[in-house]
C-alpha positions, -999 to 999 in steps of 0.1 A, spaced: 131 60 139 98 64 121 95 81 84 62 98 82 39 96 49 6 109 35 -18 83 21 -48 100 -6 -79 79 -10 -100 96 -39 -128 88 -49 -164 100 -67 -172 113 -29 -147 134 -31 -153 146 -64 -189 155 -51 -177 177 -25 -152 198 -55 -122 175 -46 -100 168 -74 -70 146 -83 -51 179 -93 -61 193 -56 -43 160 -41 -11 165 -61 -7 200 -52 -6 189 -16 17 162 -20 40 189 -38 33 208 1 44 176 16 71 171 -7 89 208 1 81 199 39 100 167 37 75 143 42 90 113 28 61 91 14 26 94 -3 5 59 -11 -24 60 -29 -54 34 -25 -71 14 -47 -112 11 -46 -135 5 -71 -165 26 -60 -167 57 -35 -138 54 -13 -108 54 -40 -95 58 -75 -97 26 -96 -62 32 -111 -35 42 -88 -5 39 -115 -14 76 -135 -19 92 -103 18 77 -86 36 88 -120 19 124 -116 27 128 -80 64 116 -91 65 140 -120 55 167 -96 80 161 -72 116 156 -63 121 134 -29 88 123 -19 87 86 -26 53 77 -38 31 46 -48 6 24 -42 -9 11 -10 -31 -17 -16 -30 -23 -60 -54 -55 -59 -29 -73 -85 -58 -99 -87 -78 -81 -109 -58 -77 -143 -27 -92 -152 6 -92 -127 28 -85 -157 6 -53 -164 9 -45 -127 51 -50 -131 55 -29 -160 34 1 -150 55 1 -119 89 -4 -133 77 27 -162 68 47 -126 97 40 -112 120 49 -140 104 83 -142 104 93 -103 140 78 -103 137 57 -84 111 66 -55 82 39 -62 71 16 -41 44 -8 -45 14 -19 -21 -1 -49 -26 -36 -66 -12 -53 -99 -20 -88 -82 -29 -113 -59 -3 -148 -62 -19 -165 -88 -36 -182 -66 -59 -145 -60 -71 -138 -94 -81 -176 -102 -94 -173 -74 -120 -138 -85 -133 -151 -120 -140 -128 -131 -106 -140 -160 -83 -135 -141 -53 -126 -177 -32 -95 -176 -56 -84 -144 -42 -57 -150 -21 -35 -180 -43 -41 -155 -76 -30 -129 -52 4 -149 -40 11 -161 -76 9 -125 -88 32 -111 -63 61 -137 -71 58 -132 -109 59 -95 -103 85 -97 -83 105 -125 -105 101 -101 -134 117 -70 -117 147 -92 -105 154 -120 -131 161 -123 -168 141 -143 -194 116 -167 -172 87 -188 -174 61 -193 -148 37 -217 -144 6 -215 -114 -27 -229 -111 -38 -195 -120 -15 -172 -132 8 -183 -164 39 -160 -179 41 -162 -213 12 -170 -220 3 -208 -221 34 -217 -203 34 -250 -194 59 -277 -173 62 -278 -135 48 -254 -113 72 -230 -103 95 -209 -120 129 -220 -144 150 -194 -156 157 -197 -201 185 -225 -198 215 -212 -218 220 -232 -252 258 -217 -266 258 -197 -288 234 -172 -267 210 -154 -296 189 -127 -280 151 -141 -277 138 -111 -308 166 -122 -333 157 -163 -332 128 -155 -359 94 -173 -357 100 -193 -325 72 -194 -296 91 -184 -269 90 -202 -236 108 -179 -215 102 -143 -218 124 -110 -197 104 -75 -183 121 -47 -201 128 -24 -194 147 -28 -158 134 -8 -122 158 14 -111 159 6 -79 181 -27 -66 171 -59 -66 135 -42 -71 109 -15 -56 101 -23 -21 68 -46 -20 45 -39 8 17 -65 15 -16 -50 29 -37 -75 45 -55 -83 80 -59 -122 76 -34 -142 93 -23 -162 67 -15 -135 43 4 -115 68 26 -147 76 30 -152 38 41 -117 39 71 -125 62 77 -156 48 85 -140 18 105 -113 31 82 -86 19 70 -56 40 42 -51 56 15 -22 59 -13 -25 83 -43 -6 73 -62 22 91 -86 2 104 -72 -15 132 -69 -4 167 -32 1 188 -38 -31 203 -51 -51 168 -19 -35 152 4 -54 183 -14 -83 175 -7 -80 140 25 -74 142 33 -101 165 20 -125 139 48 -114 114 76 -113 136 67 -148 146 65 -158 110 100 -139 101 113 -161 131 102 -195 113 118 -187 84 150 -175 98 150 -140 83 158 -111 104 134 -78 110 163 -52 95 152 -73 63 115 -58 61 98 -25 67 67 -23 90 42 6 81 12 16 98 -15 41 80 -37 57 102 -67 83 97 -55 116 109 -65 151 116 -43 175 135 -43 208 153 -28 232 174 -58 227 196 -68 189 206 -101 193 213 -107 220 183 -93 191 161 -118 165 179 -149 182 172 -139 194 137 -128 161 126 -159 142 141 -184 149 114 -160 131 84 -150 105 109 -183 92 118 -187 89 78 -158 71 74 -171 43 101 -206 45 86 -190 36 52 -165 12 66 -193 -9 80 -213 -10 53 -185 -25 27 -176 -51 57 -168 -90 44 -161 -117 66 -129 -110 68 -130 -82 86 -158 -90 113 -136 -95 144 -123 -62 136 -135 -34 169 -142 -5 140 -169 -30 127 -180 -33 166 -205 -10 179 -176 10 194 -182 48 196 -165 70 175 -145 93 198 -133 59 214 -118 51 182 -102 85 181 -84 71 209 -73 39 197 -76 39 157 -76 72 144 -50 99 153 -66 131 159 -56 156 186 -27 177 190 8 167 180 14 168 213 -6 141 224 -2 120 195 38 116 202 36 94 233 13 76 219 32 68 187 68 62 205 52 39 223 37 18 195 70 24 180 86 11 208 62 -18 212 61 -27 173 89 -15 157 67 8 130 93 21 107 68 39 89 34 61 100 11 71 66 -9 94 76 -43 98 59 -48 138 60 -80 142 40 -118 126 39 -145 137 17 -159 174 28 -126 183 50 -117 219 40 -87 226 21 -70 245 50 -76 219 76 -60 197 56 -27 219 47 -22 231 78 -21 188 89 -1 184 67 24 213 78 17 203 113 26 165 108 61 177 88 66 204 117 56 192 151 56 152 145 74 136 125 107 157 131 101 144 169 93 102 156 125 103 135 147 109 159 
Protein backbone atom coordinates (compact mmCIF):
# COMPACT_ATOMS: atom_id res chain seq x y z
CA UNK A 1 0.00 0.00 0.00
CA UNK A 2 1.10 3.58 -0.69
CA UNK A 3 -0.77 6.75 0.86
CA UNK A 4 -0.47 9.64 -1.56
CA UNK A 5 0.34 13.37 -0.40
CA UNK A 6 0.79 16.87 -1.75
CA UNK A 7 3.95 18.71 -0.82
CA UNK A 8 3.65 23.07 -1.37
CA UNK A 9 7.02 24.78 -1.75
CA UNK A 10 6.23 28.65 -1.62
CA UNK A 11 8.16 31.00 -2.03
CA UNK A 12 8.80 34.96 -3.33
CA UNK A 13 8.85 33.20 -6.95
CA UNK A 14 5.75 32.25 -6.59
CA UNK A 15 4.49 35.32 -5.19
CA UNK A 16 5.92 37.00 -8.44
CA UNK A 17 3.81 35.03 -10.64
CA UNK A 18 0.25 36.00 -8.32
CA UNK A 19 0.73 32.85 -6.18
CA UNK A 20 -0.31 33.14 -2.75
CA UNK A 21 -0.32 31.14 0.48
CA UNK A 22 -4.23 31.49 0.64
CA UNK A 23 -4.22 29.94 -3.15
CA UNK A 24 -2.16 26.81 -1.63
CA UNK A 25 -4.63 26.26 1.13
CA UNK A 26 -7.56 26.33 -0.98
CA UNK A 27 -6.08 23.44 -2.78
CA UNK A 28 -5.21 21.45 -0.02
CA UNK A 29 -8.95 21.96 1.14
CA UNK A 30 -9.47 20.17 -2.89
CA UNK A 31 -7.12 17.51 -1.73
CA UNK A 32 -8.58 17.21 1.46
CA UNK A 33 -12.39 16.51 0.06
CA UNK A 34 -10.61 14.15 -2.60
CA UNK A 35 -9.01 12.10 0.15
CA UNK A 36 -5.59 12.74 -0.31
CA UNK A 37 -4.18 11.94 2.94
CA UNK A 38 -0.98 14.19 3.39
CA UNK A 39 0.29 17.77 2.60
CA UNK A 40 4.13 18.76 3.78
CA UNK A 41 5.30 21.97 3.42
CA UNK A 42 9.12 22.92 2.84
CA UNK A 43 11.28 25.06 4.49
CA UNK A 44 13.76 27.61 2.33
CA UNK A 45 15.10 30.74 3.15
CA UNK A 46 15.08 32.53 -0.21
CA UNK A 47 13.09 31.79 -3.61
CA UNK A 48 12.16 28.22 -3.39
CA UNK A 49 10.11 28.05 0.05
CA UNK A 50 8.42 29.80 2.93
CA UNK A 51 10.81 30.50 5.86
CA UNK A 52 8.21 29.49 8.49
CA UNK A 53 6.34 26.37 7.83
CA UNK A 54 4.51 26.14 11.37
CA UNK A 55 1.61 29.17 10.56
CA UNK A 56 1.05 27.68 7.21
CA UNK A 57 0.68 23.69 8.79
CA UNK A 58 -1.78 25.12 11.52
CA UNK A 59 -3.83 26.95 8.58
CA UNK A 60 -3.98 24.02 6.32
CA UNK A 61 -5.12 22.09 9.65
CA UNK A 62 -7.67 24.66 10.48
CA UNK A 63 -8.95 24.36 7.00
CA UNK A 64 -9.35 20.91 7.04
CA UNK A 65 -10.72 17.73 8.52
CA UNK A 66 -8.50 14.45 7.46
CA UNK A 67 -5.67 15.64 5.60
CA UNK A 68 -2.72 15.17 7.78
CA UNK A 69 -0.35 17.99 7.31
CA UNK A 70 3.21 19.28 8.39
CA UNK A 71 6.46 19.95 7.64
CA UNK A 72 8.85 18.28 5.28
CA UNK A 73 12.26 19.38 5.98
CA UNK A 74 11.89 22.24 9.31
CA UNK A 75 15.90 22.91 9.55
CA UNK A 76 15.63 22.56 13.53
CA UNK A 77 19.25 23.89 13.45
CA UNK A 78 18.45 27.20 13.03
CA UNK A 79 16.45 28.38 16.23
CA UNK A 80 15.90 26.55 19.25
CA UNK A 81 14.54 22.64 19.30
CA UNK A 82 12.29 23.50 22.11
CA UNK A 83 10.66 26.30 19.94
CA UNK A 84 10.50 23.73 17.06
CA UNK A 85 8.67 21.10 19.84
CA UNK A 86 6.17 23.44 21.02
CA UNK A 87 4.97 24.95 17.77
CA UNK A 88 4.41 21.43 16.76
CA UNK A 89 2.71 20.02 19.72
CA UNK A 90 0.27 23.67 19.57
CA UNK A 91 -0.23 22.34 15.66
CA UNK A 92 -0.95 19.22 16.60
CA UNK A 93 -3.44 19.90 19.30
CA UNK A 94 -5.39 22.02 16.90
CA UNK A 95 -5.60 19.63 13.70
CA UNK A 96 -6.28 16.82 16.38
CA UNK A 97 -3.98 15.08 15.93
CA UNK A 98 -2.85 15.04 12.06
CA UNK A 99 0.76 16.70 12.40
CA UNK A 100 3.72 15.28 11.43
CA UNK A 101 7.00 16.70 11.42
CA UNK A 102 9.96 16.74 8.73
CA UNK A 103 13.18 17.22 9.81
CA UNK A 104 16.66 18.05 7.78
CA UNK A 105 20.14 18.84 9.05
CA UNK A 106 20.44 22.34 6.98
CA UNK A 107 20.34 22.76 2.77
CA UNK A 108 22.19 26.10 2.12
CA UNK A 109 24.94 27.70 3.73
CA UNK A 110 23.63 31.03 3.26
CA UNK A 111 20.93 29.56 5.79
CA UNK A 112 23.20 28.94 8.52
CA UNK A 113 25.67 32.01 7.83
CA UNK A 114 22.70 34.48 8.44
CA UNK A 115 21.52 32.73 11.65
CA UNK A 116 24.96 33.13 13.20
CA UNK A 117 25.28 28.95 12.65
CA UNK A 118 28.73 27.35 11.77
CA UNK A 119 27.51 25.41 9.02
CA UNK A 120 30.30 22.38 9.89
CA UNK A 121 28.14 22.06 13.07
CA UNK A 122 25.15 21.19 11.17
CA UNK A 123 24.56 17.76 11.37
CA UNK A 124 25.48 17.08 15.53
CA UNK A 125 23.13 20.41 16.27
CA UNK A 126 20.89 18.78 13.95
CA UNK A 127 20.90 15.14 15.85
CA UNK A 128 20.89 16.88 19.38
CA UNK A 129 17.78 18.83 18.35
CA UNK A 130 15.87 15.96 17.07
CA UNK A 131 16.28 13.83 20.46
CA UNK A 132 15.42 16.83 22.70
CA UNK A 133 12.38 17.34 20.50
CA UNK A 134 11.49 14.19 20.61
CA UNK A 135 12.40 13.64 24.59
CA UNK A 136 10.13 16.66 25.19
CA UNK A 137 6.97 15.23 23.32
CA UNK A 138 7.45 11.82 25.16
CA UNK A 139 8.87 12.37 28.73
CA UNK A 140 8.10 14.42 31.86
CA UNK A 141 10.43 16.96 33.52
CA UNK A 142 14.12 16.39 31.86
CA UNK A 143 17.34 17.90 31.54
CA UNK A 144 19.62 17.67 28.56
CA UNK A 145 22.93 18.36 28.17
CA UNK A 146 24.95 18.27 24.37
CA UNK A 147 27.96 19.89 23.06
CA UNK A 148 25.57 22.16 21.46
CA UNK A 149 22.19 22.13 22.40
CA UNK A 150 21.28 22.54 26.36
CA UNK A 151 17.51 22.24 27.89
CA UNK A 152 16.98 24.38 30.49
CA UNK A 153 19.07 26.58 29.80
CA UNK A 154 22.68 26.21 31.25
CA UNK A 155 22.05 22.65 32.05
CA UNK A 156 24.97 21.08 33.09
CA UNK A 157 26.22 17.23 34.35
CA UNK A 158 26.81 14.36 31.94
CA UNK A 159 25.91 14.45 28.44
CA UNK A 160 22.84 12.78 27.80
CA UNK A 161 19.58 13.10 29.20
CA UNK A 162 18.28 12.11 33.20
CA UNK A 163 14.76 12.34 33.84
CA UNK A 164 13.84 14.94 37.52
CA UNK A 165 14.72 12.11 40.10
CA UNK A 166 11.72 11.87 42.49
CA UNK A 167 12.51 13.37 46.06
CA UNK A 168 9.00 12.22 48.33
CA UNK A 169 6.89 14.37 48.92
CA UNK A 170 6.58 15.15 44.93
CA UNK A 171 5.85 19.23 44.79
CA UNK A 172 5.03 20.30 41.22
CA UNK A 173 8.22 22.19 39.71
CA UNK A 174 5.86 26.02 39.68
CA UNK A 175 4.90 25.65 43.49
CA UNK A 176 8.74 25.06 44.88
CA UNK A 177 9.15 29.03 44.87
CA UNK A 178 12.46 30.67 43.80
CA UNK A 179 14.39 27.54 42.88
CA UNK A 180 16.50 27.31 39.43
CA UNK A 181 15.15 24.39 38.05
CA UNK A 182 17.20 21.70 36.63
CA UNK A 183 14.71 19.66 35.01
CA UNK A 184 12.06 21.27 33.14
CA UNK A 185 8.50 19.26 31.26
CA UNK A 186 6.90 20.55 27.47
CA UNK A 187 3.44 21.44 28.24
CA UNK A 188 1.24 21.15 27.00
CA UNK A 189 1.19 17.30 25.70
CA UNK A 190 0.85 16.19 21.54
CA UNK A 191 -2.01 14.47 21.00
CA UNK A 192 -0.86 11.93 19.19
CA UNK A 193 0.95 8.65 21.10
CA UNK A 194 4.07 8.37 22.09
CA UNK A 195 4.55 11.61 19.72
CA UNK A 196 3.95 13.03 16.04
CA UNK A 197 5.65 10.88 13.59
CA UNK A 198 9.32 12.41 12.84
CA UNK A 199 10.43 12.07 9.33
CA UNK A 200 14.22 12.74 8.71
CA UNK A 201 15.04 14.39 5.21
CA UNK A 202 18.49 13.92 4.19
CA UNK A 203 20.72 12.46 1.20
CA UNK A 204 24.07 11.96 3.17
CA UNK A 205 24.68 8.52 4.34
CA UNK A 206 25.28 9.04 7.67
CA UNK A 207 22.24 10.98 8.45
CA UNK A 208 19.97 8.48 6.75
CA UNK A 209 21.55 5.61 8.93
CA UNK A 210 21.13 7.88 12.01
CA UNK A 211 17.65 8.04 10.87
CA UNK A 212 17.11 4.25 11.21
CA UNK A 213 19.11 3.96 14.04
CA UNK A 214 16.82 6.00 15.74
CA UNK A 215 13.80 4.50 14.48
CA UNK A 216 12.56 7.62 12.79
CA UNK A 217 11.17 7.74 9.29
CA UNK A 218 12.47 8.58 6.46
CA UNK A 219 11.58 10.98 3.46
CA UNK A 220 13.74 11.03 0.44
CA UNK A 221 13.58 14.25 -1.36
CA UNK A 222 12.60 15.02 -5.07
CA UNK A 223 15.76 15.17 -6.28
CA UNK A 224 16.94 11.82 -6.62
CA UNK A 225 16.47 9.42 -9.41
CA UNK A 226 14.46 5.75 -9.15
CA UNK A 227 17.72 4.23 -8.93
CA UNK A 228 19.40 6.92 -6.25
CA UNK A 229 16.03 6.36 -4.20
CA UNK A 230 16.94 2.18 -4.17
CA UNK A 231 20.17 3.10 -3.19
CA UNK A 232 18.98 5.16 -0.48
CA UNK A 233 16.84 3.07 0.73
CA UNK A 234 19.06 0.25 0.89
CA UNK A 235 21.27 2.23 3.20
CA UNK A 236 18.36 2.46 5.86
CA UNK A 237 17.20 -0.93 5.73
CA UNK A 238 20.75 -1.99 6.22
CA UNK A 239 21.00 0.38 9.16
CA UNK A 240 17.47 -0.82 10.72
CA UNK A 241 19.09 -4.37 10.36
CA UNK A 242 22.20 -3.34 12.70
CA UNK A 243 20.12 -2.12 15.19
CA UNK A 244 17.73 -4.93 15.32
CA UNK A 245 14.51 -2.88 14.63
CA UNK A 246 12.09 -4.07 12.27
CA UNK A 247 10.80 -1.97 8.87
CA UNK A 248 6.82 -2.17 10.20
CA UNK A 249 8.51 0.25 12.87
CA UNK A 250 9.22 3.28 10.30
CA UNK A 251 7.51 4.85 7.34
CA UNK A 252 9.42 5.34 4.06
CA UNK A 253 8.17 8.40 1.96
CA UNK A 254 9.22 9.54 -1.31
CA UNK A 255 8.37 13.26 -2.70
CA UNK A 256 8.57 13.62 -6.25
CA UNK A 257 7.95 16.64 -8.76
CA UNK A 258 4.74 15.89 -10.50
CA UNK A 259 2.49 17.03 -13.28
CA UNK A 260 -0.29 14.94 -14.58
CA UNK A 261 -2.76 14.58 -17.43
CA UNK A 262 -5.13 12.82 -19.23
CA UNK A 263 -2.71 13.13 -22.16
CA UNK A 264 1.07 12.06 -21.48
CA UNK A 265 2.69 13.78 -23.90
CA UNK A 266 0.29 17.10 -23.47
CA UNK A 267 1.48 16.88 -19.80
CA UNK A 268 5.32 16.56 -21.06
CA UNK A 269 5.43 19.60 -23.13
CA UNK A 270 3.26 21.70 -20.73
CA UNK A 271 5.28 20.82 -17.76
CA UNK A 272 8.77 21.30 -19.52
CA UNK A 273 8.99 25.01 -19.32
CA UNK A 274 8.70 24.99 -15.10
CA UNK A 275 10.79 21.92 -14.99
CA UNK A 276 13.72 23.09 -16.71
CA UNK A 277 13.46 26.09 -14.04
CA UNK A 278 13.38 23.93 -11.29
CA UNK A 279 16.87 22.14 -12.51
CA UNK A 280 18.29 25.55 -13.43
CA UNK A 281 17.58 26.58 -9.75
CA UNK A 282 18.49 23.31 -8.31
CA UNK A 283 21.93 23.62 -9.71
CA UNK A 284 22.63 26.85 -8.83
CA UNK A 285 21.91 26.33 -4.82
CA UNK A 286 24.16 22.88 -5.15
CA UNK A 287 26.64 22.20 -1.94
CA UNK A 288 28.92 19.47 -1.73
CA UNK A 289 26.66 17.39 -0.54
CA UNK A 290 24.68 17.00 -3.20
CA UNK A 291 27.38 16.75 -6.15
CA UNK A 292 27.17 13.01 -6.94
CA UNK A 293 23.59 13.64 -7.30
CA UNK A 294 22.55 12.87 -11.57
CA UNK A 295 19.92 16.18 -11.37
CA UNK A 296 23.23 18.15 -10.69
CA UNK A 297 24.79 16.08 -13.76
CA UNK A 298 24.45 17.47 -17.20
CA UNK A 299 21.51 15.02 -17.65
CA UNK A 300 18.66 16.34 -19.95
CA UNK A 301 15.60 17.31 -18.63
CA UNK A 302 13.07 15.02 -20.32
CA UNK A 303 15.52 12.16 -19.14
CA UNK A 304 14.81 13.17 -15.72
CA UNK A 305 11.17 13.18 -16.47
CA UNK A 306 11.79 9.58 -16.83
CA UNK A 307 13.64 8.88 -13.84
CA UNK A 308 13.07 11.89 -11.19
CA UNK A 309 10.09 13.65 -11.90
CA UNK A 310 6.70 12.03 -12.43
CA UNK A 311 4.96 13.55 -15.30
CA UNK A 312 2.81 11.71 -17.85
CA UNK A 313 -0.33 10.03 -17.63
CA UNK A 314 -1.56 8.23 -14.55
CA UNK A 315 -1.35 5.52 -16.67
CA UNK A 316 2.14 5.40 -17.10
CA UNK A 317 3.12 6.52 -13.81
CA UNK A 318 1.45 3.31 -12.06
CA UNK A 319 3.91 0.69 -13.27
CA UNK A 320 6.41 2.64 -12.53
CA UNK A 321 5.49 3.40 -8.97
CA UNK A 322 4.37 -0.40 -8.01
CA UNK A 323 7.44 -1.24 -8.93
CA UNK A 324 9.48 1.14 -6.84
CA UNK A 325 6.98 0.20 -4.33
CA UNK A 326 7.65 -3.14 -4.79
CA UNK A 327 11.39 -2.71 -4.94
CA UNK A 328 11.49 -0.14 -1.80
CA UNK A 329 8.79 -0.55 0.17
CA UNK A 330 7.56 3.41 -0.17
CA UNK A 331 4.70 3.67 2.12
CA UNK A 332 4.25 7.04 1.16
CA UNK A 333 4.46 9.14 -2.53
CA UNK A 334 4.23 13.30 -1.87
CA UNK A 335 3.53 14.59 -4.75
CA UNK A 336 4.75 18.08 -5.51
CA UNK A 337 1.71 19.55 -7.83
CA UNK A 338 2.69 23.10 -8.37
CA UNK A 339 6.08 25.26 -9.49
CA UNK A 340 6.21 28.91 -9.95
CA UNK A 341 4.09 30.03 -13.21
CA UNK A 342 2.03 26.60 -13.46
CA UNK A 343 -1.67 27.66 -14.06
CA UNK A 344 -4.13 27.19 -11.50
CA UNK A 345 -6.16 24.62 -13.52
CA UNK A 346 -3.23 22.53 -14.42
CA UNK A 347 -2.55 22.22 -11.04
CA UNK A 348 -6.38 21.26 -9.73
CA UNK A 349 -7.02 19.07 -12.25
CA UNK A 350 -3.36 17.12 -10.88
CA UNK A 351 -4.48 17.20 -8.05
CA UNK A 352 -7.99 15.54 -8.91
CA UNK A 353 -6.15 13.34 -11.24
CA UNK A 354 -3.64 12.06 -8.58
CA UNK A 355 -6.88 11.42 -5.88
CA UNK A 356 -8.81 9.85 -8.96
CA UNK A 357 -6.69 7.78 -11.32
CA UNK A 358 -3.54 7.13 -8.90
CA UNK A 359 -3.48 6.86 -5.72
CA UNK A 360 -6.87 4.81 -5.50
CA UNK A 361 -4.79 2.24 -7.80
CA UNK A 362 -1.17 2.47 -5.25
CA UNK A 363 -3.31 1.87 -2.22
CA UNK A 364 -4.58 -1.08 -2.98
Amino acid sequence: MMRTGLLYSIGPDDFAHGFSYDDALAQIELADSLGIETVLFGEHHGGRGCPAVGPLVTAASSRTSAIRVGAANCQVGLGHPVSVAEDYVVADIVSRGRVVLGVSPGEQPEDFAAAGVAWADREAIFRESVELIRLLWTQGPVRYVGEHVRFPLGAEGEPGWQREPFEPPYVDQWRRGQVIPRHLSLTPRPVQLPHPPIWVTGWRRETIEWAASKGFGLLVSPLETDDEVRTKVAWFDAALTAVGRDRSEVDIALARDTFLMADGEAARDRAAPQLRDLVTAVRAEMIEDQADLEIMQDTAVDELAANCFLVGSPDEMVERLQTLRADCGIGHLVCRVHLPGRAWFDTTECIRLLASRLATRLIA
